[in-house]
PDB file of N, H, CA, C and O in Angstrom:
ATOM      1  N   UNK A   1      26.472   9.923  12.993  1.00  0.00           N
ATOM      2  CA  UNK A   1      25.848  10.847  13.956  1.00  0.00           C
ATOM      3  C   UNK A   1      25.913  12.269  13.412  1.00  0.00           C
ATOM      4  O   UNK A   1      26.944  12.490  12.777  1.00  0.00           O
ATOM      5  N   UNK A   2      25.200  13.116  13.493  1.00  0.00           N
ATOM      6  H   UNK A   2      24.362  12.937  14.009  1.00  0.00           H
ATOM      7  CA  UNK A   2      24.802  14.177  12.792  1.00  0.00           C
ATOM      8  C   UNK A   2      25.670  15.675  14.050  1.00  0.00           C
ATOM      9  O   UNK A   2      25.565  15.708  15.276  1.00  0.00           O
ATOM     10  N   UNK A   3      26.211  16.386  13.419  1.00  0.00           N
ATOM     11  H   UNK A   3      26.296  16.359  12.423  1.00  0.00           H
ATOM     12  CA  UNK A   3      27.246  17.120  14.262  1.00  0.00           C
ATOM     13  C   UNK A   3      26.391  18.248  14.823  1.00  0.00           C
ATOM     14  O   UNK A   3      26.631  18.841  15.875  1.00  0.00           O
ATOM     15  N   UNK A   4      25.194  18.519  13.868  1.00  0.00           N
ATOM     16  H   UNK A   4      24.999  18.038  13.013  1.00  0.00           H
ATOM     17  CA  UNK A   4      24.687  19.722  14.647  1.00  0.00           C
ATOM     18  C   UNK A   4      23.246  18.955  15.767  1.00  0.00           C
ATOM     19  O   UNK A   4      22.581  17.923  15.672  1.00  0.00           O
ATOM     20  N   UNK A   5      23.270  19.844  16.539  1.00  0.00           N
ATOM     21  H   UNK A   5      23.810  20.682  16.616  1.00  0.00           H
ATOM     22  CA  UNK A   5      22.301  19.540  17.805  1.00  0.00           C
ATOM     23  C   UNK A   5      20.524  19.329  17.215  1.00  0.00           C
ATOM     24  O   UNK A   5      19.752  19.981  16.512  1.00  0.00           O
ATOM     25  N   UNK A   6      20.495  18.472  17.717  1.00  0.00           N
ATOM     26  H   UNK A   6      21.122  17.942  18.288  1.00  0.00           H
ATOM     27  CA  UNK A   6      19.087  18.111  17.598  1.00  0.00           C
ATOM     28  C   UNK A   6      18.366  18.453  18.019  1.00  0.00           C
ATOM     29  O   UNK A   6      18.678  18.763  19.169  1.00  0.00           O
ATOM     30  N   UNK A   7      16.771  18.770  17.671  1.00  0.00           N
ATOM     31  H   UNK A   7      16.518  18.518  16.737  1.00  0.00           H
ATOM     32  CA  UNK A   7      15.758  20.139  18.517  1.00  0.00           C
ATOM     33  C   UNK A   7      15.360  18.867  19.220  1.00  0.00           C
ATOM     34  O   UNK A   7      15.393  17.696  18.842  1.00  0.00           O
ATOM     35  N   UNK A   8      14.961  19.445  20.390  1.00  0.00           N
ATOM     36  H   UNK A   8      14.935  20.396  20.697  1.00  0.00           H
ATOM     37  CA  UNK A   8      14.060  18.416  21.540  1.00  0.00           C
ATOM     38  C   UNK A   8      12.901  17.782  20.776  1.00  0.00           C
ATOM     39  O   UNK A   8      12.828  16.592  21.083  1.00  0.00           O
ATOM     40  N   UNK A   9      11.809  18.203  19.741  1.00  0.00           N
ATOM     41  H   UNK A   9      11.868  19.169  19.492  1.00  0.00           H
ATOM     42  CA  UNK A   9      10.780  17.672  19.087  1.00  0.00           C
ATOM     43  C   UNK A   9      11.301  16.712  18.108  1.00  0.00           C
ATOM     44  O   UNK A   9      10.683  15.647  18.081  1.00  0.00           O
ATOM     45  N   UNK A  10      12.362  16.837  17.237  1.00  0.00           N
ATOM     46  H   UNK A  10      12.864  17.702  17.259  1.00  0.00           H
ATOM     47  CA  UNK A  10      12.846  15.639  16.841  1.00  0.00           C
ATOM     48  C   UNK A  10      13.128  14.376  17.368  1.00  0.00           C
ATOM     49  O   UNK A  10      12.895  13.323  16.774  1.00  0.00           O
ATOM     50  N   UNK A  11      13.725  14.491  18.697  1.00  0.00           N
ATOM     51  H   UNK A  11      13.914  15.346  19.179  1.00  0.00           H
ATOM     52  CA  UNK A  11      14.499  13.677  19.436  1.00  0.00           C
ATOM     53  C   UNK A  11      13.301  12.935  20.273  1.00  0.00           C
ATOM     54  O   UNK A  11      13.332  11.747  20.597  1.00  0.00           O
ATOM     55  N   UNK A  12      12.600  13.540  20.466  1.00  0.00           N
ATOM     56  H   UNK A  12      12.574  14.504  20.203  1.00  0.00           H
ATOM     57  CA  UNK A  12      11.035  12.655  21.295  1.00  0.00           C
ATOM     58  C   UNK A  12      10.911  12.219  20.077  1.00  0.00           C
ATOM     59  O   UNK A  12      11.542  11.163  20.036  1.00  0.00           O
ATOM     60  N   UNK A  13      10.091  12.611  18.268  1.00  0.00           N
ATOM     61  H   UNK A  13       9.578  13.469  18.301  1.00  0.00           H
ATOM     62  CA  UNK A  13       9.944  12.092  17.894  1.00  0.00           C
ATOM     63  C   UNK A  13      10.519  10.139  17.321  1.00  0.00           C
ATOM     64  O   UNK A  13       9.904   9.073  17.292  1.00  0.00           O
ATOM     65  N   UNK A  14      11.840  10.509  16.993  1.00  0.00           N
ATOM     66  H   UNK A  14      12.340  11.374  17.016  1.00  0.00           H
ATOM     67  CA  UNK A  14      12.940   9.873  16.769  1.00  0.00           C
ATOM     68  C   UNK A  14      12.663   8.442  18.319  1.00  0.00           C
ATOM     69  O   UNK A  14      12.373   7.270  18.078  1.00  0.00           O
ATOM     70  N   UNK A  15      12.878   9.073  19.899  1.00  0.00           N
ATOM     71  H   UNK A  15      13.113  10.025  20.095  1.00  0.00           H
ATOM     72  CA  UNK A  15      12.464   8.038  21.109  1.00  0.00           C
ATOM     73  C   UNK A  15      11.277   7.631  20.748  1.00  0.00           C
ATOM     74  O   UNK A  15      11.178   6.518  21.265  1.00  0.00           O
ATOM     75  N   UNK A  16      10.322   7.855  20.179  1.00  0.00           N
ATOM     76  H   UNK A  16      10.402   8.759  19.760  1.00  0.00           H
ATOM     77  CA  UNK A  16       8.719   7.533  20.413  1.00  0.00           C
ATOM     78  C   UNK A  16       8.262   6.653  19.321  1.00  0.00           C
ATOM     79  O   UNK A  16       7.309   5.879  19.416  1.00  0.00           O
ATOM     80  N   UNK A  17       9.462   6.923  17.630  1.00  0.00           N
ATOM     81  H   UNK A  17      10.236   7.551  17.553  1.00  0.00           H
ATOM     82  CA  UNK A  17       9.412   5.354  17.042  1.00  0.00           C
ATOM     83  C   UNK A  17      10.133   4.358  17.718  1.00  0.00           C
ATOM     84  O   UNK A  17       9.608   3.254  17.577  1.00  0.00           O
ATOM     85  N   UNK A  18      11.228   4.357  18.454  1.00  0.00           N
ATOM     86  H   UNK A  18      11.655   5.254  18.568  1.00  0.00           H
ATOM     87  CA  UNK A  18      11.673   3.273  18.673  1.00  0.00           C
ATOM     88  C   UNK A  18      11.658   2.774  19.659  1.00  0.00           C
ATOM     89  O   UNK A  18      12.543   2.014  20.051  1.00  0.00           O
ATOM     90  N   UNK A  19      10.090   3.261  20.636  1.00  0.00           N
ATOM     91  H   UNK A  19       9.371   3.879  20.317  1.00  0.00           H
ATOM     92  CA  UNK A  19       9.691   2.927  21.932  1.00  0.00           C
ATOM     93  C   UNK A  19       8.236   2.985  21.264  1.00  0.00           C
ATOM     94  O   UNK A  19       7.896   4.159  21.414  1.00  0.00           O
ATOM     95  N   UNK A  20       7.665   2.607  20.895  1.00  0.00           N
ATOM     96  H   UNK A  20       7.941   1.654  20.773  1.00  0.00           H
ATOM     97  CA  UNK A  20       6.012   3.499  20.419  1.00  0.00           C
ATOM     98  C   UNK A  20       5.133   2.588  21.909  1.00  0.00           C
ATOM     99  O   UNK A  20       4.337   3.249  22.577  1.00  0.00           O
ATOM    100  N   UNK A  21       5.375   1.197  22.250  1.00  0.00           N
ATOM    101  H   UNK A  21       6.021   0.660  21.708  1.00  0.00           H
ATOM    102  CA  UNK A  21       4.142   0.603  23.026  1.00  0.00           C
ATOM    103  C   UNK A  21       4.981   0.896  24.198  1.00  0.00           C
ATOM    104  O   UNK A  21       4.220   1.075  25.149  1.00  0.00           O
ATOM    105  N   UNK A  22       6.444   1.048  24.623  1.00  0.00           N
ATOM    106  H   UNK A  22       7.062   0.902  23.851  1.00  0.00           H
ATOM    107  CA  UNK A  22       6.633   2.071  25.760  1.00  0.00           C
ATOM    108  C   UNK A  22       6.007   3.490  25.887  1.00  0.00           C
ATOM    109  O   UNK A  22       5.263   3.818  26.811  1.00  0.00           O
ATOM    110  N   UNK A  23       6.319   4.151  25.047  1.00  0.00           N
ATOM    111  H   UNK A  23       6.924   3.885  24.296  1.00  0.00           H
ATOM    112  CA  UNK A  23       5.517   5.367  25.323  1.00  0.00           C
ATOM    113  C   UNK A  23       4.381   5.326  25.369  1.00  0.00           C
ATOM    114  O   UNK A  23       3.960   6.454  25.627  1.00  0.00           O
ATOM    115  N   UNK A  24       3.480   4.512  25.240  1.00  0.00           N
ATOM    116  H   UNK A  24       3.822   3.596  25.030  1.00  0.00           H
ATOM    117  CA  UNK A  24       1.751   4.391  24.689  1.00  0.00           C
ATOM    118  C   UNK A  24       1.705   4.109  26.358  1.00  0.00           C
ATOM    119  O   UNK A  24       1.084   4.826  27.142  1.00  0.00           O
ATOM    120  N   UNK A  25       2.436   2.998  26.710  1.00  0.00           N
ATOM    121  H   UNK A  25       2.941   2.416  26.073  1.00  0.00           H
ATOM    122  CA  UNK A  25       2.253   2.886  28.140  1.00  0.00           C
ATOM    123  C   UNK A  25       2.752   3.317  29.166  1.00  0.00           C
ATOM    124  O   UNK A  25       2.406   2.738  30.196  1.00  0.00           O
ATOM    125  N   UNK A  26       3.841   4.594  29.306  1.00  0.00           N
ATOM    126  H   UNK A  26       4.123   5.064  28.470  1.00  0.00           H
ATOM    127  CA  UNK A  26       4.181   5.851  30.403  1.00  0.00           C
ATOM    128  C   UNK A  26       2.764   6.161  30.389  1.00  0.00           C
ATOM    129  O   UNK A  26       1.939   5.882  31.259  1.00  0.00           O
ATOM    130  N   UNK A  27       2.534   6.953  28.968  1.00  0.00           N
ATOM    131  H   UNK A  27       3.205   7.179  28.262  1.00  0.00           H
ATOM    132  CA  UNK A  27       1.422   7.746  28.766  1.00  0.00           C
ATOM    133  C   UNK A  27       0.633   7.339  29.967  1.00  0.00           C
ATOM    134  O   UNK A  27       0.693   7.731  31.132  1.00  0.00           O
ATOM    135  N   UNK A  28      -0.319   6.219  29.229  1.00  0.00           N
ATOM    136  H   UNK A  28      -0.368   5.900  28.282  1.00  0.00           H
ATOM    137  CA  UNK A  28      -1.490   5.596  30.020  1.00  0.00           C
ATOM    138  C   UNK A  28      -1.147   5.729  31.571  1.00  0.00           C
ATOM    139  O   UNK A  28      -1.989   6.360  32.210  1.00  0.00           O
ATOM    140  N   UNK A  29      -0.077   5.252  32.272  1.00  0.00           N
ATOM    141  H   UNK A  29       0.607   4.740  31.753  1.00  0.00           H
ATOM    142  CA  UNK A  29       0.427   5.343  33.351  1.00  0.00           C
ATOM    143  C   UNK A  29      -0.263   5.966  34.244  1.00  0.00           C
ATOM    144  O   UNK A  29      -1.118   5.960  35.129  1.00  0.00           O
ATOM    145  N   UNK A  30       0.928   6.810  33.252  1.00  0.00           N
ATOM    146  H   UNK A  30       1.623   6.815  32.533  1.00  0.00           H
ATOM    147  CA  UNK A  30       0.791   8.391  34.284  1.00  0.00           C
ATOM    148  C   UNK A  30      -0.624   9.239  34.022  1.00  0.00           C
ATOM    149  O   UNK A  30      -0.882  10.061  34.902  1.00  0.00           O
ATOM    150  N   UNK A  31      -1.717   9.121  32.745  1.00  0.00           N
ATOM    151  H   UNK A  31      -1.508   8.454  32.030  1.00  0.00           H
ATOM    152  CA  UNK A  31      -3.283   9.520  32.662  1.00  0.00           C
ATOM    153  C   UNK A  31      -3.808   8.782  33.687  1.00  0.00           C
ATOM    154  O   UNK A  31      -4.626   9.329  34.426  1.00  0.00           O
ATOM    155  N   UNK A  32      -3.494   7.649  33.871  1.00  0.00           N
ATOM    156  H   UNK A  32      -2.828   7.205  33.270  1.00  0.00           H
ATOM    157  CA  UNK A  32      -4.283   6.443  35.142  1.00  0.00           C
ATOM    158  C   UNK A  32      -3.606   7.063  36.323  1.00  0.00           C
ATOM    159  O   UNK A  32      -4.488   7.881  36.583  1.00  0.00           O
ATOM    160  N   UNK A  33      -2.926   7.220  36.993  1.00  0.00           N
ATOM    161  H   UNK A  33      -2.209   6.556  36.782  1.00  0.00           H
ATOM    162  CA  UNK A  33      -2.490   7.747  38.096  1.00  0.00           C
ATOM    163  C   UNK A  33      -3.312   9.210  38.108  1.00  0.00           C
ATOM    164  O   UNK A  33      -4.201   9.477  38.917  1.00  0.00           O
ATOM    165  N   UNK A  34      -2.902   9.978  37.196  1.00  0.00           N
ATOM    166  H   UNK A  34      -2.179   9.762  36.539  1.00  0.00           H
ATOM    167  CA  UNK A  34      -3.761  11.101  37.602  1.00  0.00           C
ATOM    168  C   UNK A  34      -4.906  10.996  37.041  1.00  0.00           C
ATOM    169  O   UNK A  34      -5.119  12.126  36.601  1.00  0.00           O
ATOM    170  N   UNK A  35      -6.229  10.001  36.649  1.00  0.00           N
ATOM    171  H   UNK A  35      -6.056   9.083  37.007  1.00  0.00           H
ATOM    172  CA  UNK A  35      -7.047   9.954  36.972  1.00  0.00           C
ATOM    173  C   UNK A  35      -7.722   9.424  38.113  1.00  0.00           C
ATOM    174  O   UNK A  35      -8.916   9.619  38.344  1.00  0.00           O
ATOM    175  N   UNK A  36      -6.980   8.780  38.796  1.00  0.00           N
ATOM    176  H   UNK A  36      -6.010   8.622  38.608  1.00  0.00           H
ATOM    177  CA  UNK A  36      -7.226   8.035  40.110  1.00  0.00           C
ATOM    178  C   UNK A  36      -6.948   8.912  41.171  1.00  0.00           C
ATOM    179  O   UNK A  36      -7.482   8.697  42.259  1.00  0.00           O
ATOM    180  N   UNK A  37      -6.193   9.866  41.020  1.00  0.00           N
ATOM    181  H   UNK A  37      -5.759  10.040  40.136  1.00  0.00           H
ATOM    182  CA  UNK A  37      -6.186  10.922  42.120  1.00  0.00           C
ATOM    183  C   UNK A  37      -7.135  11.596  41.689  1.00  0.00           C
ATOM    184  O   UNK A  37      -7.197  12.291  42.703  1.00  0.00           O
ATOM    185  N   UNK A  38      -7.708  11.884  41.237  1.00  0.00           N
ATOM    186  H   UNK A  38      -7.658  11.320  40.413  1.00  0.00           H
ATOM    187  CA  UNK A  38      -8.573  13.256  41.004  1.00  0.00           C
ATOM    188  C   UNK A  38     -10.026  12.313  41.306  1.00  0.00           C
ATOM    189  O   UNK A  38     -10.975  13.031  41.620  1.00  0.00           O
ATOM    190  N   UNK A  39     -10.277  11.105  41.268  1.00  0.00           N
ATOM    191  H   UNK A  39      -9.506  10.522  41.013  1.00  0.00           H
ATOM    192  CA  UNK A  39     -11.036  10.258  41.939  1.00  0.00           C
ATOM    193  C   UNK A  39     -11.279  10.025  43.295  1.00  0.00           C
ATOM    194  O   UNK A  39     -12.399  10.123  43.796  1.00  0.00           O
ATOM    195  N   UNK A  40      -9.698   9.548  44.245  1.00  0.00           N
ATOM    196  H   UNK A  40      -8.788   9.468  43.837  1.00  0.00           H
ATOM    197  CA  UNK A  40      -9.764   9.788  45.191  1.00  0.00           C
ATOM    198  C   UNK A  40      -9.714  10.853  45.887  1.00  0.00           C
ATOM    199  O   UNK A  40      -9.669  10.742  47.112  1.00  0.00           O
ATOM    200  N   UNK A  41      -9.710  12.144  45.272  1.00  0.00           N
ATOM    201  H   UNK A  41      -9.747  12.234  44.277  1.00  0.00           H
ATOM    202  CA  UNK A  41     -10.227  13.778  45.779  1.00  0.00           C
ATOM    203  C   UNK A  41     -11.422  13.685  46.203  1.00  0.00           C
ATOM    204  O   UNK A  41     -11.775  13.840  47.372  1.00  0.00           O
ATOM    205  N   UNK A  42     -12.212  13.389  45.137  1.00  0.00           N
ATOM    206  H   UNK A  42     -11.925  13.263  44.188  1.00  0.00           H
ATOM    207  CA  UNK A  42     -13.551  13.781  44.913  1.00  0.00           C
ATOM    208  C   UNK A  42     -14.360  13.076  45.685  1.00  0.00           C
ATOM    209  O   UNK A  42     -15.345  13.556  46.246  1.00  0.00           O
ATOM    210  N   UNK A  43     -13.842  11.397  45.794  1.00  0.00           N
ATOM    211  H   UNK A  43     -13.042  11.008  45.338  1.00  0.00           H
ATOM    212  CA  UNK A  43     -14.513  10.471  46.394  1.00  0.00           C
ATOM    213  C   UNK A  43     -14.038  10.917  47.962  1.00  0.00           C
ATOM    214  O   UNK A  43     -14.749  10.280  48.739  1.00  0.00           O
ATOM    215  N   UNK A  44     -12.973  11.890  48.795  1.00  0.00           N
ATOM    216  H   UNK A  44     -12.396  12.407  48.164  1.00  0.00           H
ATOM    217  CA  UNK A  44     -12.985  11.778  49.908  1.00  0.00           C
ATOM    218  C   UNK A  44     -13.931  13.591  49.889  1.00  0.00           C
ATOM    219  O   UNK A  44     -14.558  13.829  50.921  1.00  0.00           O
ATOM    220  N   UNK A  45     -13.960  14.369  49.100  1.00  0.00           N
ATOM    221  H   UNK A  45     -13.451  14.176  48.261  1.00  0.00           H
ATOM    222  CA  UNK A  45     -14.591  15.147  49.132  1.00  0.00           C
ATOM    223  C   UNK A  45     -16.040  15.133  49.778  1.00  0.00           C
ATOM    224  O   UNK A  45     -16.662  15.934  50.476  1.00  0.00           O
ATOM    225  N   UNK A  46     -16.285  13.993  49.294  1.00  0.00           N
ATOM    226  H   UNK A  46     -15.780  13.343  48.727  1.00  0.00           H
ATOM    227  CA  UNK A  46     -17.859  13.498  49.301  1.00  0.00           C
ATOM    228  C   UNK A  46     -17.980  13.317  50.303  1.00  0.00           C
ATOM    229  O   UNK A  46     -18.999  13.911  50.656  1.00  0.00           O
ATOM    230  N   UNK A  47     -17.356  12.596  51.441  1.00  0.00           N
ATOM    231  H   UNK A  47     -16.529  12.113  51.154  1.00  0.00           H
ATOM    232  CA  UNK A  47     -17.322  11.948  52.394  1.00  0.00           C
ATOM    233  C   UNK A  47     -17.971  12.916  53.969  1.00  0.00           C
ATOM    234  O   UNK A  47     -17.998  12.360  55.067  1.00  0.00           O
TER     235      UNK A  47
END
């Protein structure tokens, strides 16, 4: 283990190889959730 502190951009990098189709799918998730709200805005907008 390495004694000095790790920058936050390493450390996502470093989580994101050893999760890559977890992270691929938060991602998507959470783009699908907030594309579906901004859907159901618009679609009650209309209304």
């Amino acid at each position: 283990m390495p004694s000095f502190p790790i920058p936050p951009e390493l450390a996502e990098d470093h989580e994101a190889r050893i999760h890559p189709v977890l992270t691929l799918l938060l991602v998507l998730a959470v783009s699908g959730l907030g594309w579906a709200l901004i859907f159901a805005v618009l679609f009650l907008r209309t209304l």
